[in-house]
ZADO-1210 file (C-alpha; in nm, 4 decimals, padded with zeros to 6 digits):
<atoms>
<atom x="00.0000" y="00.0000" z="00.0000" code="UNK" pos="1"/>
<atom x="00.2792" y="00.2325" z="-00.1134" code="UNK" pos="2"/>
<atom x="00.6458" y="00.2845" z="00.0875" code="UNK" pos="3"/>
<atom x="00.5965" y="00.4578" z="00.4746" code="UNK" pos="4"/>
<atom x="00.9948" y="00.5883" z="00.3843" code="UNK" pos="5"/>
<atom x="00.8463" y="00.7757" z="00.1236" code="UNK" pos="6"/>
<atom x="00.9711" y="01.1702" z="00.2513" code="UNK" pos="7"/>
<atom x="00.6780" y="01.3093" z="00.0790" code="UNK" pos="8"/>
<atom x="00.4276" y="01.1026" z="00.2949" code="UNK" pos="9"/>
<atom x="00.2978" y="01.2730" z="00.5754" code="UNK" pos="10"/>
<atom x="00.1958" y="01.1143" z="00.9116" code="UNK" pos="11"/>
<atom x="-00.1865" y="01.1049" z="01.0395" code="UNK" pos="12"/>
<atom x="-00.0860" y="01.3457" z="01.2988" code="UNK" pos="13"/>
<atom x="00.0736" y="01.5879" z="01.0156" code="UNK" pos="14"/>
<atom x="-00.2192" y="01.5300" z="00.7525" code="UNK" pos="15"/>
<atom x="-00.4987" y="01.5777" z="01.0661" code="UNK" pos="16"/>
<atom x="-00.2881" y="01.9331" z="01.1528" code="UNK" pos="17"/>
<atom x="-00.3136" y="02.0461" z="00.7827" code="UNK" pos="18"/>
<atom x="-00.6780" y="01.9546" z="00.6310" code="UNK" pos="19"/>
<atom x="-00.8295" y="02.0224" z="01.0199" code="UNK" pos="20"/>
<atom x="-00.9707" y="01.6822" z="00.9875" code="UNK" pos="21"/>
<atom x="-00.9830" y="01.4907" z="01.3375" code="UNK" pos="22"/>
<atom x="-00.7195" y="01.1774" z="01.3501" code="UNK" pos="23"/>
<atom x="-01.0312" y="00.9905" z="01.5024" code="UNK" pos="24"/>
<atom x="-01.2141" y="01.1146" z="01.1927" code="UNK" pos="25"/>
<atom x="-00.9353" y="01.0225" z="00.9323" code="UNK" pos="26"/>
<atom x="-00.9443" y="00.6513" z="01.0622" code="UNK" pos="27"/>
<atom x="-01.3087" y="00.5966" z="00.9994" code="UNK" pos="28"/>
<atom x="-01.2608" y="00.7335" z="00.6960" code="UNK" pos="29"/>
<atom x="-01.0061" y="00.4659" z="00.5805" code="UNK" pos="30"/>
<atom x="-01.2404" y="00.2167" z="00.7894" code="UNK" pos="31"/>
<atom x="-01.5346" y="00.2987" z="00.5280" code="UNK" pos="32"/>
<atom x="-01.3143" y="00.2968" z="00.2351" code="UNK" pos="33"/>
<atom x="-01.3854" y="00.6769" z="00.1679" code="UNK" pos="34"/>
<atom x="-01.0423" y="00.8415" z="00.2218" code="UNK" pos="35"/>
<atom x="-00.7599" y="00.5759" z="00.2589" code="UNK" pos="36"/>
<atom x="-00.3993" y="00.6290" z="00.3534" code="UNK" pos="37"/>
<atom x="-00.1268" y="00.5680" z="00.0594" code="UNK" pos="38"/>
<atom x="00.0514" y="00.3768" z="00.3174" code="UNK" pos="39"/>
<atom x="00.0416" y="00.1523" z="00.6386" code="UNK" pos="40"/>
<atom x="00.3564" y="00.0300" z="00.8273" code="UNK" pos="41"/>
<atom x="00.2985" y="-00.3324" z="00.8157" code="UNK" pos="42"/>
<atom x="00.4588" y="-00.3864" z="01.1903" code="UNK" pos="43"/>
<atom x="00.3365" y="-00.0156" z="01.3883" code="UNK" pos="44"/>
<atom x="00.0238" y="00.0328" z="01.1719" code="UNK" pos="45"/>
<atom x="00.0826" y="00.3407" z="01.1497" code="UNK" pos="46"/>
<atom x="-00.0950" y="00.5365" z="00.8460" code="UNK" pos="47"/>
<atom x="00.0579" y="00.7721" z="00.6047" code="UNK" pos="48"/>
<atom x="-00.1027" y="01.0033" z="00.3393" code="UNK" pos="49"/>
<atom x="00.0310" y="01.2244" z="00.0604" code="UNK" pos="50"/>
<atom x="-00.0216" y="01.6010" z="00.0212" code="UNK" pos="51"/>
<atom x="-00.2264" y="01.5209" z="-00.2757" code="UNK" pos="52"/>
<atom x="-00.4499" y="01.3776" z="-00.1049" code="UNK" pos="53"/>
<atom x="-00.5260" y="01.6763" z="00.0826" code="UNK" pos="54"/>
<atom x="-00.8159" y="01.8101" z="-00.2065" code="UNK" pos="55"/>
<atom x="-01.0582" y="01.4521" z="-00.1123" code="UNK" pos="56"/>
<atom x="-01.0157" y="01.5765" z="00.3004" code="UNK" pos="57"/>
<atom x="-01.0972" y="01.9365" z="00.2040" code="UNK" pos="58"/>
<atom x="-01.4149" y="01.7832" z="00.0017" code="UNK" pos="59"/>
<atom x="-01.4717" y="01.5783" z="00.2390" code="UNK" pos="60"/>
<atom x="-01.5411" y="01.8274" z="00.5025" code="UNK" pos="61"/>
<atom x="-01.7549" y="02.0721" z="00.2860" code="UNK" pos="62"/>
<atom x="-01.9869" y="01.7938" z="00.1890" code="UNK" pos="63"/>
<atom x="-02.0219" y="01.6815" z="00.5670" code="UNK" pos="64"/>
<atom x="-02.0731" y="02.0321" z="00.6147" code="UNK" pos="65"/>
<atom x="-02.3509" y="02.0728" z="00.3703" code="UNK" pos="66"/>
<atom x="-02.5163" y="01.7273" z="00.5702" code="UNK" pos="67"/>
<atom x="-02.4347" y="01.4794" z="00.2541" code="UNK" pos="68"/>
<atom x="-02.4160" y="01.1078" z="00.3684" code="UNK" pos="69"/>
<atom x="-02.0702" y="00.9538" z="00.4175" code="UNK" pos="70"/>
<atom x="-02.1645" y="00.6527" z="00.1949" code="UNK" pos="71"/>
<atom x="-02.2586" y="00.9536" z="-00.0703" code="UNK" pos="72"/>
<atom x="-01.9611" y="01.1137" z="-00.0422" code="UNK" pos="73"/>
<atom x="-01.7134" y="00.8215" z="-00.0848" code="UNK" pos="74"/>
<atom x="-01.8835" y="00.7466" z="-00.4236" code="UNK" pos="75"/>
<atom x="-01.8678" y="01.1348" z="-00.4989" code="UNK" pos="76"/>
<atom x="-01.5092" y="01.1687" z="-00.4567" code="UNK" pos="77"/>
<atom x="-01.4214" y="00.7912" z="-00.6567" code="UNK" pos="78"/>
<atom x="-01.5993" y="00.9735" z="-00.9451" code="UNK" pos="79"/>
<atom x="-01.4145" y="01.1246" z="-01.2145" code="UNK" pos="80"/>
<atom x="-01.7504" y="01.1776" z="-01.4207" code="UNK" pos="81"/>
<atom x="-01.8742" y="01.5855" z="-01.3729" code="UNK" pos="82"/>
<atom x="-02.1854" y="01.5144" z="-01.4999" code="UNK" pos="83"/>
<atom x="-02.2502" y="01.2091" z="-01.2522" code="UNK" pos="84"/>
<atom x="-02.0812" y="01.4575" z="-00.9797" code="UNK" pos="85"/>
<atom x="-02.3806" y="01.7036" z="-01.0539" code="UNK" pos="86"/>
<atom x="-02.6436" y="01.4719" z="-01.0608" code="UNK" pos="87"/>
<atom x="-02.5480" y="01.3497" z="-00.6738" code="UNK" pos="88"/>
<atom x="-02.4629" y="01.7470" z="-00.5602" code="UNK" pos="89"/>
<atom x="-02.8025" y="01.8638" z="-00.7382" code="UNK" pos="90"/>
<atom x="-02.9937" y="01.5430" z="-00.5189" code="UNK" pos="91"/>
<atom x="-02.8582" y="01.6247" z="-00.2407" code="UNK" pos="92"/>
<atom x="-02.9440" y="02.0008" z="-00.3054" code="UNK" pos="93"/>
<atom x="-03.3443" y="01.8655" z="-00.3613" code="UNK" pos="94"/>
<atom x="-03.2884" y="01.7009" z="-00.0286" code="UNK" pos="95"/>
<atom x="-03.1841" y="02.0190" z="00.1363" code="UNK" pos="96"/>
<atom x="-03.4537" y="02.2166" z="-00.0629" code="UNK" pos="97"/>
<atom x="-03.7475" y="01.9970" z="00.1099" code="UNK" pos="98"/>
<atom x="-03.5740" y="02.0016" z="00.4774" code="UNK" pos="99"/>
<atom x="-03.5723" y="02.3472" z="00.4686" code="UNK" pos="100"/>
<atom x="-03.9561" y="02.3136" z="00.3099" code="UNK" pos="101"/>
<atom x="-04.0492" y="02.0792" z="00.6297" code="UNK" pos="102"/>
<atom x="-03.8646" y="02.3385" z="00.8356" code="UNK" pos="103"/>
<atom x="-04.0410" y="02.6496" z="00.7338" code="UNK" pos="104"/>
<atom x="-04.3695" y="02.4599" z="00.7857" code="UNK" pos="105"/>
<atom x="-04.3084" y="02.3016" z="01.1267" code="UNK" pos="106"/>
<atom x="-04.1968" y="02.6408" z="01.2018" code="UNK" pos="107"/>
<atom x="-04.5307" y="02.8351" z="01.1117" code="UNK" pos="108"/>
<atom x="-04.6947" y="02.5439" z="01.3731" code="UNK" pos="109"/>
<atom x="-04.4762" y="02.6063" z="01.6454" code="UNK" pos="110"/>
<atom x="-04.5566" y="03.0380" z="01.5762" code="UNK" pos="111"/>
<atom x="-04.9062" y="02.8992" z="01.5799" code="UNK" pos="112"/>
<atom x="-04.8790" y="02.7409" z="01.8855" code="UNK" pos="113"/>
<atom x="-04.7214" y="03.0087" z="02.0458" code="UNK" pos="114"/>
<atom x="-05.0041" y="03.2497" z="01.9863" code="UNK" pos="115"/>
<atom x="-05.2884" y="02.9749" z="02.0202" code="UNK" pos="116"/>
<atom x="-05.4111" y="03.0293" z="01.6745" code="UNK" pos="117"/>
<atom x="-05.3441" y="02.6421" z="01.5629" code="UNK" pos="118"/>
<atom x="-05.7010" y="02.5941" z="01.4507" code="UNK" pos="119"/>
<atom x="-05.6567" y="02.8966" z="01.2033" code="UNK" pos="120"/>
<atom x="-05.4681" y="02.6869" z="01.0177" code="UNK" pos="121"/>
<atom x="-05.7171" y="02.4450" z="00.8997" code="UNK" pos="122"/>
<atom x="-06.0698" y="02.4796" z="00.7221" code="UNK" pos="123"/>
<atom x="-06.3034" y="02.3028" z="01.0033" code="UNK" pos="124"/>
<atom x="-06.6679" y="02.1923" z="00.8959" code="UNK" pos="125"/>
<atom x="-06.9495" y="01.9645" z="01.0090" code="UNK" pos="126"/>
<atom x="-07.0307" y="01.7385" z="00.7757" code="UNK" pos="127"/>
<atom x="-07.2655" y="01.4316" z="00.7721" code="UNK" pos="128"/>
<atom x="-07.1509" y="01.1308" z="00.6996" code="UNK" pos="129"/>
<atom x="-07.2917" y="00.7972" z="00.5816" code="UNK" pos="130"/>
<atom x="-07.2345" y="00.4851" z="00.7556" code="UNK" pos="131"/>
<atom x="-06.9108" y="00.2638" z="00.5822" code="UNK" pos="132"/>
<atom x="-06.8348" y="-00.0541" z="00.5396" code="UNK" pos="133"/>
<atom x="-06.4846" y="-00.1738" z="00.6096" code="UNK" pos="134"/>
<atom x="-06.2748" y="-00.5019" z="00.5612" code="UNK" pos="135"/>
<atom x="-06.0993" y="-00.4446" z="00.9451" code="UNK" pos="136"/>
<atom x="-05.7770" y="-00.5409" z="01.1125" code="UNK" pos="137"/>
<atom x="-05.7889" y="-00.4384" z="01.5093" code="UNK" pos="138"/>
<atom x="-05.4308" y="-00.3499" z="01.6107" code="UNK" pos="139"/>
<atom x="-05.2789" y="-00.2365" z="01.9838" code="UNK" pos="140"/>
<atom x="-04.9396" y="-00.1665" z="01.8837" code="UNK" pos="141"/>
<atom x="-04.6144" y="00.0086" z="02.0756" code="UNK" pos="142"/>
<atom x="-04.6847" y="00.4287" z="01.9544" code="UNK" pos="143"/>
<atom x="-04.3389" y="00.4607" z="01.8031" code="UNK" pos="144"/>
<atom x="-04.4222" y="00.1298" z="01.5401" code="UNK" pos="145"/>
<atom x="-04.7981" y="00.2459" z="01.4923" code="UNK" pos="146"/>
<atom x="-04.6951" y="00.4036" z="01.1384" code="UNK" pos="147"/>
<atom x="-04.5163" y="00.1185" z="01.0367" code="UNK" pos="148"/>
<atom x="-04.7743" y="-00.1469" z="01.1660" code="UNK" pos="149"/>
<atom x="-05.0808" y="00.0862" z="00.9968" code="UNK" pos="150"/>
<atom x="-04.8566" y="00.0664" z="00.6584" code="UNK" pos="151"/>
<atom x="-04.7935" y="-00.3198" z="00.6283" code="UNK" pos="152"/>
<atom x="-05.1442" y="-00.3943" z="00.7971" code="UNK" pos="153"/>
<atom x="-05.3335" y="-00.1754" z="00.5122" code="UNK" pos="154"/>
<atom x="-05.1269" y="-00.3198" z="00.2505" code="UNK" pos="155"/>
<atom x="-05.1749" y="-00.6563" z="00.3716" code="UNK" pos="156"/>
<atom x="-05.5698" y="-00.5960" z="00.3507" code="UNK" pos="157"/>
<atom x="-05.5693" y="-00.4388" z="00.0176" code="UNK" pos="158"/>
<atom x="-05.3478" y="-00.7358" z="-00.1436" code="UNK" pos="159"/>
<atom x="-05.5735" y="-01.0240" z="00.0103" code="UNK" pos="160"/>
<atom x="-05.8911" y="-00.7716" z="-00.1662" code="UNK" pos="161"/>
<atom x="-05.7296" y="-00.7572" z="-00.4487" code="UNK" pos="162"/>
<atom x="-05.6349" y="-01.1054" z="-00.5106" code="UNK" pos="163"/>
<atom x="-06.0007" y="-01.1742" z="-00.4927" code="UNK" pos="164"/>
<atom x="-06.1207" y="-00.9309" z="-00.7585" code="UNK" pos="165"/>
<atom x="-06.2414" y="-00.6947" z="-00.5175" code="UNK" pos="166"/>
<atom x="-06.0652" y="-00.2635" z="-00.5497" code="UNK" pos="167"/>
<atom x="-06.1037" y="-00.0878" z="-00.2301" code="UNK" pos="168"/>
<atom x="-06.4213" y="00.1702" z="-00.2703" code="UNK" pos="169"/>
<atom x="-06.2345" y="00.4548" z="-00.0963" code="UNK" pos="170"/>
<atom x="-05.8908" y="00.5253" z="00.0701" code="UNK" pos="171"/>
<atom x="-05.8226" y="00.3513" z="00.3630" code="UNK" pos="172"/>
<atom x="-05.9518" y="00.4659" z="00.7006" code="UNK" pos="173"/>
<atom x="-05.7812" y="00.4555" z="01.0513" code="UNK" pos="174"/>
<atom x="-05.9898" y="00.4584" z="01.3325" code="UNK" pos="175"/>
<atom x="-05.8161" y="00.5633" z="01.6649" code="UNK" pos="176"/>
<atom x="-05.9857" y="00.4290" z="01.9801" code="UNK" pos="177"/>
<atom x="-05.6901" y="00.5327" z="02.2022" code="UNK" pos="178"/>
<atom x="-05.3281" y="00.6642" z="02.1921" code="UNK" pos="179"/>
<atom x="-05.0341" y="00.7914" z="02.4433" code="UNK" pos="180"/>
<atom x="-04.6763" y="00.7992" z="02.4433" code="UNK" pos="181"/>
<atom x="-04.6722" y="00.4716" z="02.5073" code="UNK" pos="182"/>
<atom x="-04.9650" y="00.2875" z="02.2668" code="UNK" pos="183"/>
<atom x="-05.1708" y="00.3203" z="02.0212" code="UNK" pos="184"/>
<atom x="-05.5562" y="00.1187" z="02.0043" code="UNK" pos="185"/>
<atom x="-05.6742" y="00.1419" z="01.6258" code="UNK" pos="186"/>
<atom x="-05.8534" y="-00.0418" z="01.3382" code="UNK" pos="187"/>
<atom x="-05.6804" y="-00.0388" z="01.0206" code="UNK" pos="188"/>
<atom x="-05.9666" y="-00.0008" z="00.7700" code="UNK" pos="189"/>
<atom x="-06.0345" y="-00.0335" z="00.3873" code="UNK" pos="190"/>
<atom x="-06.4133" y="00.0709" z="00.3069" code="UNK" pos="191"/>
<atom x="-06.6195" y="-00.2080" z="00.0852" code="UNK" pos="192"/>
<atom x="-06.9190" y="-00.1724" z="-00.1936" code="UNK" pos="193"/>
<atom x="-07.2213" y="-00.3073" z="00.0558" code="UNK" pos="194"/>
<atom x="-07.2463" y="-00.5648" z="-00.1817" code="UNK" pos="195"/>
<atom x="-06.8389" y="-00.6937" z="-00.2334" code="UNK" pos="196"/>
<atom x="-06.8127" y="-01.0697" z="-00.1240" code="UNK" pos="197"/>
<atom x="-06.5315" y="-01.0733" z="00.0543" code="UNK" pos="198"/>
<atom x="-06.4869" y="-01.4193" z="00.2184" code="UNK" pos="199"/>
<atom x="-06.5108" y="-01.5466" z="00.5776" code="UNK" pos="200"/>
<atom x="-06.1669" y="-01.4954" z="00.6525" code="UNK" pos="201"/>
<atom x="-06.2169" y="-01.0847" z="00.6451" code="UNK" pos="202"/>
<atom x="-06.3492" y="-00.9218" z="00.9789" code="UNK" pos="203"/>
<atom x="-06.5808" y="-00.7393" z="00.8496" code="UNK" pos="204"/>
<atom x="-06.7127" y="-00.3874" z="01.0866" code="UNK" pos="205"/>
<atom x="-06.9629" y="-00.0920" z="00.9982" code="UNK" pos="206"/>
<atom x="-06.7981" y="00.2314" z="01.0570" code="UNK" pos="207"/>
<atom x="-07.1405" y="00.4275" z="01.1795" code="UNK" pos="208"/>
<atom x="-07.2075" y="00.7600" z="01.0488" code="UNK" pos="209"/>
<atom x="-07.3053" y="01.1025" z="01.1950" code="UNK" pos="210"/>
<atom x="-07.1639" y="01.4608" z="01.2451" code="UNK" pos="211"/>
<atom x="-06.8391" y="01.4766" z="01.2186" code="UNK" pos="212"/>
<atom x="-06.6194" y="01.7597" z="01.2364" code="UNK" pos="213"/>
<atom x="-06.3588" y="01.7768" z="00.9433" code="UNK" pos="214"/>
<atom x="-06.0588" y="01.9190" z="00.8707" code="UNK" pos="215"/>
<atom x="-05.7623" y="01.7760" z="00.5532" code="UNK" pos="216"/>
<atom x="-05.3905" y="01.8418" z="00.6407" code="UNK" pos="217"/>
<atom x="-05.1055" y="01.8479" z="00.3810" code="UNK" pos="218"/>
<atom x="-04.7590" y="01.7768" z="00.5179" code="UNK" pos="219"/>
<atom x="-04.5983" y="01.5047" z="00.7619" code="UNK" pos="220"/>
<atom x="-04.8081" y="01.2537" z="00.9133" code="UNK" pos="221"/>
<atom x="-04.6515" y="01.3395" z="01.2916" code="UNK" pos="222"/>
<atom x="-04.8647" y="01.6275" z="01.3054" code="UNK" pos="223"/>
<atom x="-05.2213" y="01.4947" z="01.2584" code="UNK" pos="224"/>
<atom x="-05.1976" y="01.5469" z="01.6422" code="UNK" pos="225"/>
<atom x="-05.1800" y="01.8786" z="01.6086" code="UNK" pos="226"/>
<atom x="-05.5053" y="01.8856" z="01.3867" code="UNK" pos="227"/>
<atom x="-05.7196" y="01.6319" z="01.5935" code="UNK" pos="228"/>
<atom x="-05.6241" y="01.8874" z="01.8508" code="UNK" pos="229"/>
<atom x="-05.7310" y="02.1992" z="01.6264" code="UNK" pos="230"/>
<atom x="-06.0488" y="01.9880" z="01.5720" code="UNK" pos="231"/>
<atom x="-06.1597" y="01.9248" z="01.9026" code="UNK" pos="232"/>
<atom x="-06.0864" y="02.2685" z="02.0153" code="UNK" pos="233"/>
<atom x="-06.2226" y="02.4135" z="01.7276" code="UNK" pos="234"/>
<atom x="-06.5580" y="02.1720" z="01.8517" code="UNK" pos="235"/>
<atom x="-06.5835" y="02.2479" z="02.2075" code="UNK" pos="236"/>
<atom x="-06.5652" y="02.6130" z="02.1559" code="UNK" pos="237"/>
<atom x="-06.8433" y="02.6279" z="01.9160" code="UNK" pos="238"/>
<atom x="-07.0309" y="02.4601" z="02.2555" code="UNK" pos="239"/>
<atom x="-07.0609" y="02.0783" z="02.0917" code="UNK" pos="240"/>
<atom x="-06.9255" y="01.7709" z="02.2647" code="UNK" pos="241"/>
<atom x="-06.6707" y="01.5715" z="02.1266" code="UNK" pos="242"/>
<atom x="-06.6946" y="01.1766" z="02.1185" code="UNK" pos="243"/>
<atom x="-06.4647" y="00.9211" z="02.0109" code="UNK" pos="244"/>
<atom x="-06.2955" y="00.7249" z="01.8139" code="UNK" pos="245"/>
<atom x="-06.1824" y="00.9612" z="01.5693" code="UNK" pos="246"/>
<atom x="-06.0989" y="00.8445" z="01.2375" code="UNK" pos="247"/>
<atom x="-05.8213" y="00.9729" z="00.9844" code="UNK" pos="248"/>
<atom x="-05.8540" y="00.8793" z="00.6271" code="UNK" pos="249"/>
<atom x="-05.5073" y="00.8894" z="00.4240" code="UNK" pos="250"/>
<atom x="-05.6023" y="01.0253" z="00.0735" code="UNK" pos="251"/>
<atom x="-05.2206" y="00.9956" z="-00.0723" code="UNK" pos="252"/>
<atom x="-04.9254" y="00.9177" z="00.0711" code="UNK" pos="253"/>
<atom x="-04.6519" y="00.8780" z="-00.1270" code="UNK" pos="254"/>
<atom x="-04.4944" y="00.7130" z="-00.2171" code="UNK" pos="255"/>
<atom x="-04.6942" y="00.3853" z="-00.0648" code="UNK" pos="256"/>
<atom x="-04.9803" y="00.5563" z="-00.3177" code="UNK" pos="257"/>
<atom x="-05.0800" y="00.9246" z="-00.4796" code="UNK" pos="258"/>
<atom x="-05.4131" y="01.0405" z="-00.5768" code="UNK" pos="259"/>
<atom x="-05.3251" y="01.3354" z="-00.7528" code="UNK" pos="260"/>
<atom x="-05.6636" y="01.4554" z="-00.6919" code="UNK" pos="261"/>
<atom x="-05.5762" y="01.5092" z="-00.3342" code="UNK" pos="262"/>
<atom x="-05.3807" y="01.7996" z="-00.4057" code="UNK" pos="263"/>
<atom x="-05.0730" y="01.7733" z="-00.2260" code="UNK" pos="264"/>
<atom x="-04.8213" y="01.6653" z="-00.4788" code="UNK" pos="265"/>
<atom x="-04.5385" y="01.4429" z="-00.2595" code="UNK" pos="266"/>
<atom x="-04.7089" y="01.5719" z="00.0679" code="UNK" pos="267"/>
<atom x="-04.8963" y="01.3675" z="00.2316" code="UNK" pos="268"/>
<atom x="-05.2717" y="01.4440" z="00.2629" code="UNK" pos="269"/>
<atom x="-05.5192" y="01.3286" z="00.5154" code="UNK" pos="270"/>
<atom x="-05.8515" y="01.4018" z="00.6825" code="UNK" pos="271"/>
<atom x="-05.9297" y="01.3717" z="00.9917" code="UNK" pos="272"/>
<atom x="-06.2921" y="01.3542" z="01.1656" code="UNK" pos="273"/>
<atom x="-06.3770" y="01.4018" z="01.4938" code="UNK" pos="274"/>
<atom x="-06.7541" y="01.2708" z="01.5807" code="UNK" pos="275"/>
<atom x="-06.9829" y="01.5539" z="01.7753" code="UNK" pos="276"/>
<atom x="-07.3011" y="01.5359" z="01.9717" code="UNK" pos="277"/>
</atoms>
């Protein structure tokens, strides 16, 4: 791996001085292959590195700077393509472009939240709605898997549906019974045509219908607390009682599935209703 007597070679210690790159740092480099040494004594182990090498460390630290994976940036710096360079910069740019997106947003709730005005946010109205019928799967589930149970549970339902002929007659429904910190009580929920045949081995429930209070949020799926919250508030101070289980019903979420008539591009949308008496 090249000649340690080499007087050009310069020790860790002297490269780590000179690109400002920590000698802890500089070893898991070489440990994930991104920025190896030119030369390792075979009996100290000791790792040497050439001034040239001194552009990839530089590069290294302004694309850590900028937040771009390691794995990312050791195929970045093998390339010697500039238009394949581009296309991985400009990606990691889009990346960037939406954080700052999700930042600005979660940053208009918090200012919201400061001055109490969260239910300004959202369009709230009553609306009545029929009673549905839904192929069911009853799930009590640790909070921090819920989104990953609901996903696989839904998908799960729509592929045993669809195997049998049968397409879903609206998005799928989630009906929250009760949820902490700890864990989440739901029923994962596709609705049904009254007449679909859907075989014994489907539970089969009857969401009921009624007023419900309504409101659709665009954006991550973490905050539909924040808008059952809105709802309920919004609910109570118009002087009407809240009841549960609310229901949310995901209208596109990409990239699991998009409805472009949803309106919210590679945003997730969903509704959520609140029941009132």
């Amino acid at each position: 791996m090249g000649e340690a007597s080499d007087p050009e070679l310069l020790t860790i210690g002297e490269f780590s001085r000179l690109c400002q790159v920590s000698v802890k740092a500089l070893r898991h480099y070489h440990d994930r292959g991104i920025l190896r040494p030119v030369a390792v004594d075979g009996s100290t182990g000791y790792r040497y590195y050439h001034p040239d090498q001194l552009r990839s460390a530089s590069a290294i630290v302004a694309l850590r700077n900028v937040g771009m994976p390691l794995d990312e940036i050791g195929s970045l710096i093998a390339l010697d393509d500039h238009d394949r360079i581009h296309e991985l910069l400009a990606a990691h740019r889009g990346r960037l472009v939406a954080q700052l997106a999700d930042a600005e947003h979660r940053l208009a709730l918090i200012e919201a939240l400061i001055t109490r005005e969260i239910d300004t946010m959202y369009e709230i109205t009553i609306e009545d709605l029929p009673a549905t019928r839904v192929v069911t799967e009853h799930l009590e589930v640790p909070s921090h898997l819920s989104a990953v149970t609901e996903a696989a549970t839904l998908a799960g339902l729509a592929t045993k549906l669809l195997q049998r002929g049968i397409e879903p007659a609206a998005q799928p429904i989630l009906v929250i019974h009760y949820a902490d910190e700890q864990r989440t009580r739901e029923d994962a929920c596709l609705p049904v045509g009254d007449d679909a045949d859907v075989g014994a081995d489907f539970t089969i429930d009857v969401l009921p219908g009624g007023e419900m209070a309504t409101a659709t949020h665009v954006g991550p799926l973490d905050e539909l607390a924040l808008v059952v919250h809105a709802v309920m508030d919004w609910v109570t101070g118009a002087g009407r009682r809240v009841r549960m289980p609310f229901r949310v019903q995901l209208l596109s979420i990409p990239p699991l599935f998009t409805v472009a008539s949803a309106g919210g591009g590679d945003q997730p949308v969903a509704r959520v209703f609140v029941p009132v008496g």
